[in-house]
matplotlib code that plots the C-alpha trace (Angstrom):
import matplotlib.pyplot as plt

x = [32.5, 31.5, 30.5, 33.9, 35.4, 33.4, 33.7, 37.8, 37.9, 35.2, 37.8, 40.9, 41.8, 39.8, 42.5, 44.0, 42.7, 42.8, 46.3, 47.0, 45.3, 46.8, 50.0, 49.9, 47.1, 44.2, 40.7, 39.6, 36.7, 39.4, 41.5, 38.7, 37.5, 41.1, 41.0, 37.5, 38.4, 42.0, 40.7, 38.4, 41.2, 43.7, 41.8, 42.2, 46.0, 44.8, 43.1, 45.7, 47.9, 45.4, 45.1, 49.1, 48.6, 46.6, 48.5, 51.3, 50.0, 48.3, 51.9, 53.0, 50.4, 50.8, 55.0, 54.4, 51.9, 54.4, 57.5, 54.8, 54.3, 57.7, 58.9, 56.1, 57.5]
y = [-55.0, -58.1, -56.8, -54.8, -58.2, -59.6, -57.0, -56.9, -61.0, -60.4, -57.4, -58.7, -62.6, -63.5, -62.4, -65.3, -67.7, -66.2, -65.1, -68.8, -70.4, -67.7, -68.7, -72.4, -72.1, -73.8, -73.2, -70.7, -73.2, -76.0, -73.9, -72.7, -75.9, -76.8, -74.7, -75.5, -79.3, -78.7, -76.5, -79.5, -81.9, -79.8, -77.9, -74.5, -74.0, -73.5, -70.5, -69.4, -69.7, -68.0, -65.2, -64.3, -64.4, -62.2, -60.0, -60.6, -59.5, -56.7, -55.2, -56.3, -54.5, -51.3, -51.7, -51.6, -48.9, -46.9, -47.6, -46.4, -43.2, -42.4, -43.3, -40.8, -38.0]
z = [24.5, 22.8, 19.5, 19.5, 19.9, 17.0, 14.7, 14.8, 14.0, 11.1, 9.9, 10.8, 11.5, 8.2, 5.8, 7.3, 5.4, 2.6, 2.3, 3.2, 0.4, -2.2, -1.1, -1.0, -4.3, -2.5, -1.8, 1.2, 1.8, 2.8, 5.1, 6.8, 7.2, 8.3, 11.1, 12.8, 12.3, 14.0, 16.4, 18.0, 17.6, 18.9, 21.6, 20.5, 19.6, 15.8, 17.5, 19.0, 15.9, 13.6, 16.1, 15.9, 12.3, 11.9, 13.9, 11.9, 8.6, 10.3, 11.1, 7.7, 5.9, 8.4, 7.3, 3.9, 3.9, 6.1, 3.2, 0.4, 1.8, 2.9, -0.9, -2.3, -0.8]

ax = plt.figure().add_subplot(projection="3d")
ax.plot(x, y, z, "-o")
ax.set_aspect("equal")
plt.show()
């Protein structure tokens, strides 16, 4: 159960960070090191936040791959 756990963050909630720092044109390194700094300071909400996020672009990316097929037809 725990390396089920493990392996959907590792596949999932990292794109995070990296659709982040495309969009605002920074380094990965810093937002990651963003949200492990915040994380302590804030106890957890940066978690929580980064969690929904990555849920979010999950359904984005599962949208657009939905209006790509249905336009190929």
């Amino acid at each position: 159960m725990f390396q089920r756990i493990v392996t959907f963050f590792e596949k999932q909630s990292f794109g995070v960070c990296t659709y982040i720092a495309e969009r605002f044109n920074m380094s990965i390194s810093k937002i990651r090191l963003f949200f492990i700094y915040s994380s302590f300071l804030a106890v957890g909400f940066p978690i929580v936040f980064y969690v929904m996020a990555a849920l979010v672009l999950d359904v984005r990316h599962y949208i657009k791959r939905i209006r790509l097929r249905i336009w190929d037809m």
